[in-house]
C-alpha positions as CSV (number, residue, x, y, z in Angstrom):
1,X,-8.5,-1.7,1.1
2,X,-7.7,-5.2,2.3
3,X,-4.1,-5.8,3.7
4,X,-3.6,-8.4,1.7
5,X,-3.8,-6.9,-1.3
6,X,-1.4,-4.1,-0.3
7,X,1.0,-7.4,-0.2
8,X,0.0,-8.5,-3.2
9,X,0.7,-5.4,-4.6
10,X,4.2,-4.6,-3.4
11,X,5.0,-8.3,-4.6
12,X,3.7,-8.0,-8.1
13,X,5.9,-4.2,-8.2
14,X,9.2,-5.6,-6.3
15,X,8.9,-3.3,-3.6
16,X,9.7,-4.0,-0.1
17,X,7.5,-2.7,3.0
18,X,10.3,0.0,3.5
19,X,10.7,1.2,-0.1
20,X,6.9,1.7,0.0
21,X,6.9,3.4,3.2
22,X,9.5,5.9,2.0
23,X,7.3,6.4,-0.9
24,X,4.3,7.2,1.2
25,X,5.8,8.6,4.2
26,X,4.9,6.6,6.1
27,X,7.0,4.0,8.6
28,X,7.5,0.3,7.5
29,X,5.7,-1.1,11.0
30,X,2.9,1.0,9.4
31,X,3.0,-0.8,6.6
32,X,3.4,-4.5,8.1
33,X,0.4,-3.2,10.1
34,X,-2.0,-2.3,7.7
35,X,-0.6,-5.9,5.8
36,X,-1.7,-7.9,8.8
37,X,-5.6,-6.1,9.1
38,X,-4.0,-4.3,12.6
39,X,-4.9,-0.8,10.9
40,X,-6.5,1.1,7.7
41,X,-4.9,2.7,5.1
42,X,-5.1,6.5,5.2
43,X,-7.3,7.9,2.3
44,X,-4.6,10.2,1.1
45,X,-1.9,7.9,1.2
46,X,-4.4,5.7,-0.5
47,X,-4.7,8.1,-3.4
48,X,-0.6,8.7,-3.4
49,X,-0.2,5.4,-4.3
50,X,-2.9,4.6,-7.0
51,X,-1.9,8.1,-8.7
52,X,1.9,7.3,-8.0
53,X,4.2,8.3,-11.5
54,X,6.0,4.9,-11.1
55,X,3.5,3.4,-13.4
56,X,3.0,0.7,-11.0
57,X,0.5,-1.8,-11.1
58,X,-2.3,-1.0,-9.4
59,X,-5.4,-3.2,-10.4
60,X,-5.1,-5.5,-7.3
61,X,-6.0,-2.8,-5.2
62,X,-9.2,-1.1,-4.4
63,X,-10.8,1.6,-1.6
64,X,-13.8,-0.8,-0.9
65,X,-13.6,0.5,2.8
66,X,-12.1,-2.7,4.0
């Protein structure tokens, strides 16, 4: 998953890097990290978000191993 579409993402949904953090457990740096390249999305936090019950929009987003 690119980091830029994780940005694209939480801007199309109105969520902020620590709303989407407390969603996925993980920290907000993590977050601005994985936004900027610096590291990769976990696979099961991954699957927490495109299976989330929010009914978010997901269709930006994709496990291309990126």
């Amino acid at each position: 998953m690119k980091g830029s579409d994780l940005k694209v993402f939480r801007k199309v949904n109105n969520l902020t890097q620590e709303q989407l953090g407390d969603y996925l457990g993980i920290k907000k740096s993590f977050i601005s990290q994985i936004e900027s390249g610096k590291c990769a999305m976990p696979t099961d936090k991954f699957n927490k978000l495109i299976n989330n019950p929010y009914g978010w929009v997901t269709e930006m987003i994709t496990n291309d191993g990126d």
